[in-house]
C-alpha positions as CSV (number, residue, x, y, z in Angstrom):
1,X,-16.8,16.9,5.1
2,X,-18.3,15.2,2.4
3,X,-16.1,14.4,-0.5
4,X,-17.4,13.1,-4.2
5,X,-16.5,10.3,-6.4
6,X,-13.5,11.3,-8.9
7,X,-14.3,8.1,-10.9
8,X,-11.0,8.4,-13.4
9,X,-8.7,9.2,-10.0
10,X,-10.8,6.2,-8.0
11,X,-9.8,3.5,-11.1
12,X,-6.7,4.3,-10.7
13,X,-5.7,4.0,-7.3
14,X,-7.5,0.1,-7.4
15,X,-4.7,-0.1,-10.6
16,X,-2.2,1.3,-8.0
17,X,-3.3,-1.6,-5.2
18,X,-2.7,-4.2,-7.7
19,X,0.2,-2.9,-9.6
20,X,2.6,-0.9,-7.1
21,X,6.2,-1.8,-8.7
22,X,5.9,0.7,-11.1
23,X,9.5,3.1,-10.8
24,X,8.6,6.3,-11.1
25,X,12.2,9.1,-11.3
26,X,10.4,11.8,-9.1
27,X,10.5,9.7,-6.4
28,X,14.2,8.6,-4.6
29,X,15.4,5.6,-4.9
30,X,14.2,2.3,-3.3
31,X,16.6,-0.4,-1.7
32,X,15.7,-4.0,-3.4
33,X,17.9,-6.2,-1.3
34,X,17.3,-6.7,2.6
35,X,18.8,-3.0,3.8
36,X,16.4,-0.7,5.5
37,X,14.3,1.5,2.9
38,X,15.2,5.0,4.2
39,X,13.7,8.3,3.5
40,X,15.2,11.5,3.4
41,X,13.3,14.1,5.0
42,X,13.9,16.6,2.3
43,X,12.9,14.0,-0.3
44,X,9.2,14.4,-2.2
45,X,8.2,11.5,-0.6
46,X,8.8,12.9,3.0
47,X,6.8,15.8,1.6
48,X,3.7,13.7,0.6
49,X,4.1,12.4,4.3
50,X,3.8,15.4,5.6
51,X,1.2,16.9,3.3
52,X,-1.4,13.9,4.2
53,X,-0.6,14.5,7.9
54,X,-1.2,18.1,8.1
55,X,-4.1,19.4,9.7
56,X,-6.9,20.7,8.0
57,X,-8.9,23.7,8.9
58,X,-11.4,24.4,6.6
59,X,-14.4,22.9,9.1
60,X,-14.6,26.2,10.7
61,X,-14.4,28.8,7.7
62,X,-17.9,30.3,8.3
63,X,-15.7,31.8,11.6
64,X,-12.7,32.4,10.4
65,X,-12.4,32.2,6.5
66,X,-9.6,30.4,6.2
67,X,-8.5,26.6,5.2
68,X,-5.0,26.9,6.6
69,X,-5.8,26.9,10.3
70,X,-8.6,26.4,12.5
71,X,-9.9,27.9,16.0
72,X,-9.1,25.9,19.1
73,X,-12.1,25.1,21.3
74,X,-13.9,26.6,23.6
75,X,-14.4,30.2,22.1
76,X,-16.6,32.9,22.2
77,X,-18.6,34.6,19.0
78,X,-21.9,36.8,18.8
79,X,-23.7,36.1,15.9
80,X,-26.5,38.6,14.7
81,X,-26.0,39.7,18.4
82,X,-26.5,36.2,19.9
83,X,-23.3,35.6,21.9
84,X,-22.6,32.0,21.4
85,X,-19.8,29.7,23.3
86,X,-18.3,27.3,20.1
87,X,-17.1,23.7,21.9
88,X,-17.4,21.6,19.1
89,X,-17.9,21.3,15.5
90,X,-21.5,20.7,16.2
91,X,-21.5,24.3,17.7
92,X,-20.5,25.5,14.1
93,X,-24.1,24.5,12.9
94,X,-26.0,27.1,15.1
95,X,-24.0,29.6,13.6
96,X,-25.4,28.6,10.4
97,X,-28.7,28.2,11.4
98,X,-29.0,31.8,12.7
99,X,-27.3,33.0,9.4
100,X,-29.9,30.9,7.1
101,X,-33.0,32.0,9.3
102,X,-33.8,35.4,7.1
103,X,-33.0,35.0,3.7
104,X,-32.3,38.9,3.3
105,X,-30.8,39.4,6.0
106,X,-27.2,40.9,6.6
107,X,-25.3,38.9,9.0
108,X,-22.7,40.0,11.4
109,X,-20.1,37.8,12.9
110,X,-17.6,38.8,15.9
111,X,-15.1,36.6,17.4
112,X,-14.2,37.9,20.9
113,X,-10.4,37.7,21.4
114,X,-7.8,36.5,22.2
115,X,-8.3,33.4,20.2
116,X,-5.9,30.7,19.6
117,X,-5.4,29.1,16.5
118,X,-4.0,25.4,15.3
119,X,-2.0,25.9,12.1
120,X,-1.4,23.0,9.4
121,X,1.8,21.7,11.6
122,X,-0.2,21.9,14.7
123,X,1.4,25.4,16.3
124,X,-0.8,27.3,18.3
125,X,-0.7,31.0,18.2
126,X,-2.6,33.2,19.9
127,X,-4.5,35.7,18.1
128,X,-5.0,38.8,20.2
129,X,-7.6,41.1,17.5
130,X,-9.3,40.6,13.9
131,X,-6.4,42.4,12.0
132,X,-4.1,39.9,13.0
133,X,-6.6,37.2,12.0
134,X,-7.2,39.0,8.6
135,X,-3.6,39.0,7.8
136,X,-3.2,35.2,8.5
137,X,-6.2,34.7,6.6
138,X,-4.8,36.5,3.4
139,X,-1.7,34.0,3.3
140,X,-4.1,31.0,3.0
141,X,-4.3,29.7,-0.2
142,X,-8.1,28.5,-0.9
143,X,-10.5,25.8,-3.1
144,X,-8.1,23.2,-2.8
145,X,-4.8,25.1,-3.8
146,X,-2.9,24.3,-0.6
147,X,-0.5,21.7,0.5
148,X,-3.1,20.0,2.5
149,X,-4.1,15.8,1.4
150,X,-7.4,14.8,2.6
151,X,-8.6,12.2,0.3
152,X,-6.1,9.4,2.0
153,X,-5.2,9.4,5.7
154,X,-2.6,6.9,7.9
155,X,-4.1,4.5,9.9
156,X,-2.7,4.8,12.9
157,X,-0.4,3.8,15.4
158,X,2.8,3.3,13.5
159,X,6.6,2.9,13.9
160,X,9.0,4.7,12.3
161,X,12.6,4.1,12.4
162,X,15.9,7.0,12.2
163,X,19.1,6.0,10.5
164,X,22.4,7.5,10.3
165,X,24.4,8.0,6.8
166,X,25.6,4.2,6.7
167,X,21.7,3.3,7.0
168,X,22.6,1.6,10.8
169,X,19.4,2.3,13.0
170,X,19.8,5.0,15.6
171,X,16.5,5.2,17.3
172,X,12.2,4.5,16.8
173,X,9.1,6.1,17.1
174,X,6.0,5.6,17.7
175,X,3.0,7.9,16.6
176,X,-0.7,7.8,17.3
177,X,-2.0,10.9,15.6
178,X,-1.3,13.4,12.3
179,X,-0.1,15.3,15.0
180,X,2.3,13.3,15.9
181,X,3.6,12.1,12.7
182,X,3.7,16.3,11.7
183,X,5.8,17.3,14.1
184,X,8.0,14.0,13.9
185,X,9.0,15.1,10.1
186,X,9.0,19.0,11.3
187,X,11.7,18.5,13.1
188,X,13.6,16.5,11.4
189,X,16.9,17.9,9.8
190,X,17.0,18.2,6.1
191,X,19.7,15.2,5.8
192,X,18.5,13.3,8.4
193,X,17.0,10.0,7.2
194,X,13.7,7.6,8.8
195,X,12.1,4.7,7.7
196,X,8.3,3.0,8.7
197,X,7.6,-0.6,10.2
198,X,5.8,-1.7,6.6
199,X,3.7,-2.9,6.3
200,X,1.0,0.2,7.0
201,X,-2.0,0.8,5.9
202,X,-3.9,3.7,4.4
203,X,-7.6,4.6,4.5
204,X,-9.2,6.3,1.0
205,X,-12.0,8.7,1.2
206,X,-14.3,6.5,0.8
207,X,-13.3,4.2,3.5
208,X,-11.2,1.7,1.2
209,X,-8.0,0.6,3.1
210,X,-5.0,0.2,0.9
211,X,-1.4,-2.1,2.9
212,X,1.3,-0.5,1.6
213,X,4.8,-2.4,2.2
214,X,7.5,-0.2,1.1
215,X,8.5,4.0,0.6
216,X,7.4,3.8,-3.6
217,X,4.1,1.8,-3.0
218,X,3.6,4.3,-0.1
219,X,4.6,7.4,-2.3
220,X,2.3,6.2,-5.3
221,X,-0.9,5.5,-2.7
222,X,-0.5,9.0,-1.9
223,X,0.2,10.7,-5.0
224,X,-2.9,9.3,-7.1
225,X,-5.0,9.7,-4.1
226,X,-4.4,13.1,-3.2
227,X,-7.1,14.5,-6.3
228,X,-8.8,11.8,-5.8
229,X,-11.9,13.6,-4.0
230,X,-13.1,17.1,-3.4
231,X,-11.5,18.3,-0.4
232,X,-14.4,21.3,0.0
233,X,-11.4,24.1,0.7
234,X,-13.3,27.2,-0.3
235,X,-13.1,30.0,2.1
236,X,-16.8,30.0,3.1
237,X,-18.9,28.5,5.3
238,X,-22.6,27.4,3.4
239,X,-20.5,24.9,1.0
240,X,-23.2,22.5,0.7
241,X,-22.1,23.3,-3.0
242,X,-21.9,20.5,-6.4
243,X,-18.3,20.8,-7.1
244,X,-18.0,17.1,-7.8
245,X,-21.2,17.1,-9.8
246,X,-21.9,16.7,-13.6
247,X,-24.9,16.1,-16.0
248,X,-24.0,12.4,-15.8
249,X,-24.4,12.0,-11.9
250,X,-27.7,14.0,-11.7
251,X,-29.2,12.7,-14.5
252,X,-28.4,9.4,-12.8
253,X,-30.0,10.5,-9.4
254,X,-32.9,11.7,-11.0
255,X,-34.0,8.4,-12.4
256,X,-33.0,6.2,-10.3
257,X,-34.5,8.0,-7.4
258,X,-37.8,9.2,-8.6
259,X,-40.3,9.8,-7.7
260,X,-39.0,13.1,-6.5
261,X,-41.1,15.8,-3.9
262,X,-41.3,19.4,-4.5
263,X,-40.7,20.7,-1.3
264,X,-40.0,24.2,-1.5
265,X,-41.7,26.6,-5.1
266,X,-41.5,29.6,-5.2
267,X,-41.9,31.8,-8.7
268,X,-42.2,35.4,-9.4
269,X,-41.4,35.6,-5.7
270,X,-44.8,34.2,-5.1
271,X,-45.0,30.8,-2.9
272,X,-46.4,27.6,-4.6
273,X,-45.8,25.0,-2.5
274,X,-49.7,24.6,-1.6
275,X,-50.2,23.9,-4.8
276,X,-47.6,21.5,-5.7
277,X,-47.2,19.8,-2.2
278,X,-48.7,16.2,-3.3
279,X,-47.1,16.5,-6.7
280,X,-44.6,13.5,-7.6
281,X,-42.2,13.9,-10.4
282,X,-40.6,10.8,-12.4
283,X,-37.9,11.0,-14.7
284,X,-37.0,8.9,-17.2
285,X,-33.5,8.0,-18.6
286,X,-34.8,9.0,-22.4
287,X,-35.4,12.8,-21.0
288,X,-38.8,12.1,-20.0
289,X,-40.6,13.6,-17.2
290,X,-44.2,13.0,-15.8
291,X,-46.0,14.8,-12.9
292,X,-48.3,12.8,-10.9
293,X,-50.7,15.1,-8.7
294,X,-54.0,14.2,-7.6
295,X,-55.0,11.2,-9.9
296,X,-53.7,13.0,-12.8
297,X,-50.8,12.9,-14.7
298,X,-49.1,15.3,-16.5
299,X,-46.1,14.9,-19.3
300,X,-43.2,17.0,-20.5
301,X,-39.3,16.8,-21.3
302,X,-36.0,17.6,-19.4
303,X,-32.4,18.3,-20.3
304,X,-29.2,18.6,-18.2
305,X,-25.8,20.4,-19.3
306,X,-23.6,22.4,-17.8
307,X,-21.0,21.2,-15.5
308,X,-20.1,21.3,-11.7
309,X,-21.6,24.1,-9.7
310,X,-22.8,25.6,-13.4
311,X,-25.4,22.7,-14.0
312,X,-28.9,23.8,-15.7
313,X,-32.1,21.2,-15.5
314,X,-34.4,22.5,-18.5
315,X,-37.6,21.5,-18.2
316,X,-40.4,21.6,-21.4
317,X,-43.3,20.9,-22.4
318,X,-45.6,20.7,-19.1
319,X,-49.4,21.4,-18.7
320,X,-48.3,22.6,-15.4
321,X,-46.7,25.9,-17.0
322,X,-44.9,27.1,-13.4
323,X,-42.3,24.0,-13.8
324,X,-41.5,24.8,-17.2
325,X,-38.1,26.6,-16.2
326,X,-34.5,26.8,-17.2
327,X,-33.4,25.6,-13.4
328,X,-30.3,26.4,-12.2
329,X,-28.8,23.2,-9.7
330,X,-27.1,25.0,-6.8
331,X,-27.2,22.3,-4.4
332,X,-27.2,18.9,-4.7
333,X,-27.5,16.8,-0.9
334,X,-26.6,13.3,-1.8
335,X,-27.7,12.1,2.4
336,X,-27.5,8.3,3.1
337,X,-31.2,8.9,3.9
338,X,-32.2,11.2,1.2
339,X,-31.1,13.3,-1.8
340,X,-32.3,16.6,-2.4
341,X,-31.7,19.1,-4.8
342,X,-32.2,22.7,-4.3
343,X,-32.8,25.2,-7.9
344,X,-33.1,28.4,-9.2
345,X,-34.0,30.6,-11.7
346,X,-34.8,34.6,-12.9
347,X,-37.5,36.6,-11.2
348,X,-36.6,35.2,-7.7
349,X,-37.7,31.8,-8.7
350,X,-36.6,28.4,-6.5
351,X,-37.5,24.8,-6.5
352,X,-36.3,22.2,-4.0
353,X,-36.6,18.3,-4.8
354,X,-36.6,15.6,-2.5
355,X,-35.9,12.0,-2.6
356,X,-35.6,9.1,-0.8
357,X,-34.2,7.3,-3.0
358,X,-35.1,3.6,-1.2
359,X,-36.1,1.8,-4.2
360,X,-39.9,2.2,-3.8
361,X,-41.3,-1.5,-4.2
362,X,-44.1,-2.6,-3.1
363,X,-45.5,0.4,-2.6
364,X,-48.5,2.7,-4.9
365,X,-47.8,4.3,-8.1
366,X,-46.6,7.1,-5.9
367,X,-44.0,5.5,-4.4
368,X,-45.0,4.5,-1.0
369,X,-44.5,1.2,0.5
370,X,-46.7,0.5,3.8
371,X,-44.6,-2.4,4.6
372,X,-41.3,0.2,4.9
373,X,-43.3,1.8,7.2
374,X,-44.6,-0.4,9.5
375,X,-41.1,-1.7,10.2
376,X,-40.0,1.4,10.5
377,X,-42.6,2.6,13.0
378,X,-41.7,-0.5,15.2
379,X,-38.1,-0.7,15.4
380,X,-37.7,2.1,18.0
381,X,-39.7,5.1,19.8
382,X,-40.8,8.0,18.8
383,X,-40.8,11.3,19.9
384,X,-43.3,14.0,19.1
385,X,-41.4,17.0,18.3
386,X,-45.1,18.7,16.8
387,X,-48.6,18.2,16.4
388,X,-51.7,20.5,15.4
389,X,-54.9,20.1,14.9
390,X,-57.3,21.8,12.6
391,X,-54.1,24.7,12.9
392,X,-53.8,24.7,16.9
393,X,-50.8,23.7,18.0
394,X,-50.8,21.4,21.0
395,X,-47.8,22.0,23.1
396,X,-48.7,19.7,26.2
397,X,-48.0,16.7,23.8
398,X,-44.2,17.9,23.2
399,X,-41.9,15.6,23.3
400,X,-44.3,12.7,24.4
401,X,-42.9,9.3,23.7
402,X,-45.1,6.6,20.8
403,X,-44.3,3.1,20.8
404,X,-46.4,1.1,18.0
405,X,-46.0,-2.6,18.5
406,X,-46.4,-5.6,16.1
407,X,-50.0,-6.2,17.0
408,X,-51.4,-2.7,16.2
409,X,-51.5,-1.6,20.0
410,X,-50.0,1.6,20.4
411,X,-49.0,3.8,23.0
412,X,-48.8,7.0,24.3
413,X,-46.2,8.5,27.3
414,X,-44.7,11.4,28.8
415,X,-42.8,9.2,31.1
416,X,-45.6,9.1,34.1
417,X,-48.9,8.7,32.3
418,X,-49.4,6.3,29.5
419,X,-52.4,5.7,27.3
420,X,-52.9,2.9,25.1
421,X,-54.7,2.6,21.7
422,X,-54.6,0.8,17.9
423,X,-52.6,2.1,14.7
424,X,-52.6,0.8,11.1
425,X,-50.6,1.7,7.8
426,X,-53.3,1.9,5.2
427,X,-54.3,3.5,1.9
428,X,-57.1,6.2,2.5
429,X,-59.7,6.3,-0.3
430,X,-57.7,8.7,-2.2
431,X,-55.0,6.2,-2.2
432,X,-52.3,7.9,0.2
433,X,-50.5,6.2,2.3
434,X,-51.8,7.1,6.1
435,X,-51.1,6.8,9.6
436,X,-54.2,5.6,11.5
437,X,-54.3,6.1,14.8
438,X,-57.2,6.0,17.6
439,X,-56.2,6.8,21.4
440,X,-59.5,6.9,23.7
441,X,-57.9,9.5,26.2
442,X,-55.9,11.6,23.9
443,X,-58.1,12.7,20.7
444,X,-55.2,15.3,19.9
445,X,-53.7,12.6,17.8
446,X,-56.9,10.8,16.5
447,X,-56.1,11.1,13.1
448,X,-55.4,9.6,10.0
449,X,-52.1,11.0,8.8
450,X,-51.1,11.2,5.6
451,X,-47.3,10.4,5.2
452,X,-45.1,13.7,4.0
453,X,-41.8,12.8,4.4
454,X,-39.6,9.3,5.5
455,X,-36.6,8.4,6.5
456,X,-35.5,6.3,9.3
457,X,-35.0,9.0,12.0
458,X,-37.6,11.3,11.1
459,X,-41.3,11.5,10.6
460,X,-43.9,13.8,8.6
461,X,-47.3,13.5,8.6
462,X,-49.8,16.5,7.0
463,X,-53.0,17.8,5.3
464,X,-52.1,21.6,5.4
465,X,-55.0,22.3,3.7
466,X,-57.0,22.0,7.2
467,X,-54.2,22.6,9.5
468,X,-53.4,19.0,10.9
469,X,-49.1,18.3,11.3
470,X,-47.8,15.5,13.4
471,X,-43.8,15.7,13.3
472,X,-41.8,12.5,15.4
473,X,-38.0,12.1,16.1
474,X,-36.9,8.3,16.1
475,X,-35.1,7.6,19.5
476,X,-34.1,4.2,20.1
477,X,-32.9,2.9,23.9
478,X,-33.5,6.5,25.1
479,X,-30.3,7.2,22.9
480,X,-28.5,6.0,26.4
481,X,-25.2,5.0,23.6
482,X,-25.0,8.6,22.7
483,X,-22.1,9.1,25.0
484,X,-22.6,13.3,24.9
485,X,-27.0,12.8,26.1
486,X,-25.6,10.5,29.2
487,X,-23.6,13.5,30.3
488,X,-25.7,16.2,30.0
489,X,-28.6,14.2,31.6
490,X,-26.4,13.5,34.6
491,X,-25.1,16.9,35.2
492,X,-28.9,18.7,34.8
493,X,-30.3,15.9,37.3
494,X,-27.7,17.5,39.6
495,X,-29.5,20.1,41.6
496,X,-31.8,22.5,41.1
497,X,-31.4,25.6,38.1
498,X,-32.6,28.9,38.0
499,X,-33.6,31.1,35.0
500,X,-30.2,32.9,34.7
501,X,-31.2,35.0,31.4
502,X,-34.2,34.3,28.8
503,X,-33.5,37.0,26.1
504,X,-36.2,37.4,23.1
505,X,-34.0,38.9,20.5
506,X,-33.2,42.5,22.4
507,X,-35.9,41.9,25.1
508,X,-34.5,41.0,28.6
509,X,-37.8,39.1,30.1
510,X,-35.5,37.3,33.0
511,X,-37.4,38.9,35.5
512,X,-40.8,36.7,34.8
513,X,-38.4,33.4,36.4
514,X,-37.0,35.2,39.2
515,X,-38.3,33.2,42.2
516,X,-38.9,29.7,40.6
517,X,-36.2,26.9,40.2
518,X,-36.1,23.8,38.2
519,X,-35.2,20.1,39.2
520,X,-34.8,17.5,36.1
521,X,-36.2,14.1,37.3
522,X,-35.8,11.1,36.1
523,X,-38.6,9.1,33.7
524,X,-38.1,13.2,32.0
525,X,-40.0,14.8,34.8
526,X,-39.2,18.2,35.8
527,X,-40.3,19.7,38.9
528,X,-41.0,23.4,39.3
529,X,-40.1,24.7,42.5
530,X,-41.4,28.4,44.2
531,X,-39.1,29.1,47.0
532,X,-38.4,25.4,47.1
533,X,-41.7,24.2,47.2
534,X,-43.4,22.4,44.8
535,X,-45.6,24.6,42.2
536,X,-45.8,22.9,38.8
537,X,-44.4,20.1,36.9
538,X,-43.0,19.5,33.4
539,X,-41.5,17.5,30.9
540,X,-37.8,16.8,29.4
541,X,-35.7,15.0,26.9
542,X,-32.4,15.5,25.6
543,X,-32.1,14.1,22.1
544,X,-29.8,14.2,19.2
545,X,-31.9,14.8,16.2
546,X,-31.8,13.3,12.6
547,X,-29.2,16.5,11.4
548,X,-26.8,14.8,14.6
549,X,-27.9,18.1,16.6
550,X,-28.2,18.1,20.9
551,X,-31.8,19.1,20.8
552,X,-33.1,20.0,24.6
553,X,-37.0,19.7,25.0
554,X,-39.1,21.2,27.5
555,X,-42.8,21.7,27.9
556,X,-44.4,23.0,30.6
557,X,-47.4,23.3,28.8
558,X,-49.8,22.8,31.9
559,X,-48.1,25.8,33.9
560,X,-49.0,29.4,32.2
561,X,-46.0,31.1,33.6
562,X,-43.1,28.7,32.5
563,X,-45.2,28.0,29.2
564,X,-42.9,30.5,27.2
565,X,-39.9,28.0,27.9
566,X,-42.1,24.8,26.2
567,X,-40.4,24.6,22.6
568,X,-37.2,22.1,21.2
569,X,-34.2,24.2,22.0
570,X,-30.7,24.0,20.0
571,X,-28.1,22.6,22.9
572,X,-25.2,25.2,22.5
573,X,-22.9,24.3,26.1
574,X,-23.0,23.5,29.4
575,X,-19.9,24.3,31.9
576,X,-19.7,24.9,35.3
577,X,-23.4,24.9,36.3
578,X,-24.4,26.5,33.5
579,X,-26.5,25.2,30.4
580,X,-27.1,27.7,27.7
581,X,-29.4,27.0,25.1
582,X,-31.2,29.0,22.2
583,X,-34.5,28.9,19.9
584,X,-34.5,30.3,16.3
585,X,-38.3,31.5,15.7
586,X,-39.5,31.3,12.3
587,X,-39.2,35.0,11.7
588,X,-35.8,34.6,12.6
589,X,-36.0,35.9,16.0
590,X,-33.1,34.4,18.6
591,X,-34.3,33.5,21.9
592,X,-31.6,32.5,24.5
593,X,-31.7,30.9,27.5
594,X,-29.7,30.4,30.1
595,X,-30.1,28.3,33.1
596,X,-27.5,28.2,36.3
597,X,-27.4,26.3,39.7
């Protein structure tokens, strides 16, 4: 989970690295001379110990709503009446994305039982029905309040030594794990006394490691980390929230990472975005703000106060009246790729910024640097994951593979077929930043495409205005070091699989597969079998996308009767010669599918 900068805590753990023989009376007594340091296992120091080693369950609260224990994996939910297997964390996001796919909608979440559970010292209990979950649940203690220390963890392995009452070594240990190191001082008896092989070493939140060489300096580390960061216990699920944030780490975003797109506008319920969608906003460190749209520029003033998640942006004196708002900040994304801020106001009013954040130079007055890129562009390939033209979709060119090379030749694959052609980075004659690209055999992407959104694992390029969208998903070496993709490649290319179940929200439409079989080739061919002949082909790809989601594409654009399978599906498990995968549809519709061999 993501945990934010307590800059007062942070100075003074780096004081703590450099100054650790400061005596402290809560803590027991440390041995000067050569004698073993021993701890007593009812001592506050054994207690940090086993605070920081406890396990933390909060990842999986949008299941089960509670910090204090987590579901072991595989199990069973239906969401919104999608029954979904949950293997991983990753699993967690689908959950989410059905929940966030209708605004208005009321969700419904059911965990098919018997579960088991993983409590703080790593007992497992099984769970047989929801009022026995409930009552666990109640006894958590949530947003942050628990015993829990995640803002400094052991670096593992370690040796720990046991002593008797005249401090003469009885016995070592050694552990590999929080697991280990829990149970180790869970079973200890109160009186009974254990030492570590110091020096160990200790890794902050932030990835700072911190050598600690006796019991105080180890006591200390973990005492001024353990506030050091927000550990994100609330007992929901959607806690993308800014309880880390203040006025002086916005502000400071704001500047330094403008110019900022508007990305989402809605006000009065009514949605803006067409008309604000080539708007740039800078902000200036004096509380200035200027909008840039369209070769004109428009000024005003803003204002932050507030605190944490109660944080308003006031914005004054615009031309542009719809931005003139008291904006309530109710999430703020700082990504390594981007930052994003997502606002809100009366009358069922939101505004989403987006940023960058990548320094900008050499680039227009809008921000856009060519030379960014190019590089970009050439470092790896690139998938398409959508293209239209003049508002038609073109579905045979899913998840076709671009390569653009250093000396503007370009080209165009679905792993059989390749066609070749020039691209360019220019400025258009309205000074964007575009996409040129000219393919003889393939005028589907003959285009010059404005740039819409960059990062280095994802692509936009749009003109709404007369329906042209070209979408691409970086992939580099086929991502063969993804060690997940490798797997699930090998076990599809296993045999032949037939349409189990395809389920359009209620609608059972299995029926239109029944006959036909699939076999995934290599080069991300598919070949569509009719009573084990050959009747169609496809294409394939298993990708993990820029959100670190399995993605599955398939198109079998060319064939009418499979074409309702050709979309990027959400990977959700495969076991036992079975891959289940499912769709979320704009209008929030769940399609499932579910293929078996």
């Amino acid at each position: 989970m993501k945990k934010f900068l307590n800059y007062a805590a942070y100075i003074s753990l780096f004081i703590v690295a450099l100054n650790f023989t400061s005596c402290q009376d809560e803590f027991e007594e440390i041995n000067t001379g050569e004698e073993p340091q021993a701890i007593m296992a009812n001592s506050s120091t054994a207690t940090l110990i086993k605070n920081t080693s406890t396990k933390d369950g909060s990842f999986d609260n949008i299941v089960d709503g509670a910090s204090c224990f987590d579901i072991k994996f595989p199990y069973t939910v239906s969401v919104n009446g999608v029954e979904l297997t949950i293997d991983s964390r990753e699993d967690l996001h689908l959950i989410e994305e059905i929940f966030d796919a209708i605004d208005s909608d009321e969700d419904f979440l059911e965990i098919l039982f018997p579960i088991t559970i993983t409590a703080g010292d790593f007992t497992e209990i099984t769970i047989n029905g929801i009022e026995n979950l409930r009552e666990l649940a109640a006894q958590c203690k949530e947003g942050g309040d628990d015993d829990d220390i995640e803002c400094i963890d052991f670096v593992y392995p370690m040796t720990l030594f046991t002593f008797d009452v005249e401090l003469e070594q009885t016995g070592s240990v050694v552990v590999e794990s929080d697991k280990d190191l829990r149970r180790f001082f869970g079973n200890l008896e109160d009186t009974d006394l254990v030492s570590f092989d110091f020096p160990i070493s200790l890794e902050l939140y932030d990835g700072t490691i911190l050598e600690v060489n006796t019991n105080e300096e180890l006591a200390r580390a973990i005492e001024n980390a353990k506030d050091a960061c927000d550990e994100d216990d609330d007992d929901d699920y959607n806690d993308d929230d800014c309880d880390d944030c203040n006025v002086d780490r916005i502000k400071e975003s704001l500047v330094e990472c403008s110019p900022w797109k508007i990305t989402e506008f809605e006000r009065n319920d009514n949605d803006l975005i067409t008309d604000f969608r080539t708007a740039n906003l800078f902000f200036d460190a004096e509380g200035g703000v200027v909008v840039k749209q369209n070769g004109l520029e428009y000024q005003g003033s803003y204002s932050l106060s507030g605190d944490k998640n109660d944080i308003l942006l006031s914005i004054t004196g615009l031309s542009l009246e719809e931005l003139n708002v008291n904006w309530n900040l109710n999430e703020a994304d700082f990504d390594e790729d981007y930052k994003e801020l997502e606002l809100s106001a009366d009358n069922d009013s939101e505004l989403e910024l987006k940023s960058f954040c990548d320094g900008n130079e050499g680039g227009n007055e809008e921000g856009e640097d060519p030379n960014t890129l190019r590089e970009i562009l050439k470092e790896c390939e690139w998938i398409i994951k959508k293209v239209k033209n003049q508002g038609e979709e073109i579905e045979r060119l899913l998840g076709y593979e671009f390569k653009f090379m250093a000396d503007g030749v370009v080209t165009l694959s679905n792993g059989v077929t390749t066609s070749e052609g020039s691209w360019e980075i220019v400025f258009n004659a309205e000074q964007k930043l575009v996409m040129s690209i000219t393919i003889g055999g393939e005028p589907g992407v003959n285009f010059e495409w404005p740039v819409r959104e960059l990062t280095n694992n994802r692509l936009k390029f749009e003109v709404e205005e007369v329906g042209y969208e070209l979408l691409l998903q970086r992939v580099c070496g086929d991502n063969t070091d993804d060690g997940d993709i490798p797997e699930i490649r090998n076990i599809m290319m296993g045999g032949e699989w037939t349409v189990a179940s395809y389920m359009e929200g209620e609608m059972d439409n299995t029926a239109i597969f029944g006959g036909y079989s699939l076999n995934f080739m290599a080069d991300h061919q598919i070949a569509v079998l009719e009573g084990g002949e050959a009747f169609g082909q496809g294409l394939w790809r298993v990708l993990r996308n820029s959100e670190e989601r399995l993605k599955v594409y398939l198109n079998f654009a060319d064939n009418m009767l499979l074409d309702e399978l050709t979309d990027v599906w959400d990977f959700v498990s495969l076991a036992d010669g079975r891959i289940e995968l499912i769709y979320i549809g704009e209008g929030g519709m769940v399609t499932t599918l579910v293929l078996e061999k």
